[in-house]
N, C-alpha and C positions, 0 to 999 in steps of 0.2 A: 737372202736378206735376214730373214730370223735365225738363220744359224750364226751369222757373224754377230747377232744380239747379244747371244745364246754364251757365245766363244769370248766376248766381252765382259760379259757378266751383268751389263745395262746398257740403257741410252744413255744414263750419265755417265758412265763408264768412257764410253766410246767418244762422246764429247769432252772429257778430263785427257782424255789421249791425244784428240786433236787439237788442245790446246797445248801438246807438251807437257802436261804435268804426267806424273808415276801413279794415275787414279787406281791400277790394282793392287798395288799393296799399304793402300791407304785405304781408311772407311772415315765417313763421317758420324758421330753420334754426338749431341745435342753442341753442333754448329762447331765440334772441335775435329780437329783432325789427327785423325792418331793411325800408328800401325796396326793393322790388319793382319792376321794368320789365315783369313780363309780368301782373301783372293790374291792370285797370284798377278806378277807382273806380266802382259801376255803383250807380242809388237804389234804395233796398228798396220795394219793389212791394207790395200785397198778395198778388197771387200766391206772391209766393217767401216772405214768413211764413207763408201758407198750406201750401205746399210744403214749409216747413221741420217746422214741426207734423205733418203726417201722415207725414212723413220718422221722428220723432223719436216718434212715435206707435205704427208698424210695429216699431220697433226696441225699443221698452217689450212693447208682445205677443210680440214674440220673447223675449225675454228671461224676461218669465214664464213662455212655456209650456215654458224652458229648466229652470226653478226646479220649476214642477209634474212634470216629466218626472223628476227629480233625485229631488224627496218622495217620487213614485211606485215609485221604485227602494230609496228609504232604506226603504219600509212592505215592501217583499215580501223584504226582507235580513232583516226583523224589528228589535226594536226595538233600539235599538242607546245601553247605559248607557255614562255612561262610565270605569266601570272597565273595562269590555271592551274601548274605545278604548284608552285608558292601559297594557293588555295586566295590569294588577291583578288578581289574583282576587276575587269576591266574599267579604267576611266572614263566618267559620263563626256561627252561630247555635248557643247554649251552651243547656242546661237550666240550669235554679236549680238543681238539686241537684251538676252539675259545679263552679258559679258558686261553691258553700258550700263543697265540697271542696278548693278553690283555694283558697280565703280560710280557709278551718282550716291546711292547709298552711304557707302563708304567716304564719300567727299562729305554728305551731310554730316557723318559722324565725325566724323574730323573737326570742321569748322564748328560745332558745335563745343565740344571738347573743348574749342581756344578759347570760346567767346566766354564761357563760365571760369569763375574764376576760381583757381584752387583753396580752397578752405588751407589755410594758415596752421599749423600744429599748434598747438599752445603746449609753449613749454612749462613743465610743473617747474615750482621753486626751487632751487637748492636747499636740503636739508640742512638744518644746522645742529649743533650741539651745544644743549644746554649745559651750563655751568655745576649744574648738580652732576649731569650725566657725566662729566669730564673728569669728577670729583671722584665719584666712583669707581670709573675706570681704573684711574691711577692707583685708588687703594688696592683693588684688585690685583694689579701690578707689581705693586709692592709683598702684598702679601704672598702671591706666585712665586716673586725670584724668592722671596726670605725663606723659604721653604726649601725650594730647590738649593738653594746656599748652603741651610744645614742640614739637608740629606745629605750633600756632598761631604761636608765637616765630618757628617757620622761615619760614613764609609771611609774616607782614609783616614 
């Protein structure tokens, strides 16, 4: 098994084989793929599927007994909800007799709320404009455009 690795030149090797592609005279370097000078095209053997499988075989057992190892450890922590992940507390649990107390409460508040009656906005007046202030404005007005009139006269 590890000489047909060997004779591959990888497990990726051997897996780019069994998909049909040319993985030995191809490299991959930062996600492109290009030609290769230092591995050659070598035929997929049955050895080396064979060698690839139990390769890929070994690495699934490991990995499970990495997952059961992991289970093993989540069961002796105990069990773990997840509001206790989320750092939440669990929800208080109310009696019916608190539950009715709350909701008579709440009714008082209610009916109360109707029975008063809402205070009214009072709205302020409408500002208005005095005859002097209107007076002024306009001059202002006037003086602004007369201005901007003969800047423009002087530049063209």
């Amino acid at each position: 098994m590890q000489e047909a690795v060997e004779a591959a030149g990888s497990a990726r090797a051997l897996w780019a084989m069994a998909e049909g592609r040319p993985a030995g005279n191809y490299a991959v370097h930062n996600k492109i793929a290009t030609k290769c000078r230092h591995n050659v095209p070598k035929k997929l053997t049955k050895t080396m599927i064979a060698a690839a499988i139990a390769g890929f075989e070994e690495q699934k057992r490991q990995i499970d007994a990495e997952i059961a190892a992991l289970r093993a450890i989540g069961r002796e922590s105990g069990t773990a909800t997840p509001n206790s992940e989320s750092g939440k507390h669990p929800r208080r649990r109310m009696s019916a007799a608190s539950r009715k107390n709350m909701a008579l409460a709440q009714q008082k508040r209610w009916a109360a709320k109707k029975v008063a009656p809402e205070p009214e906005a009072t709205a302020k007046p409408k500002r208005k404009l005095s005859a002097a202030g209107k007076k002024r404005i306009i001059a202002a007005s006037k003086r602004y455009w007369a201005e901007k009139r003969a800047a423009a006269k002087k530049s063209s």
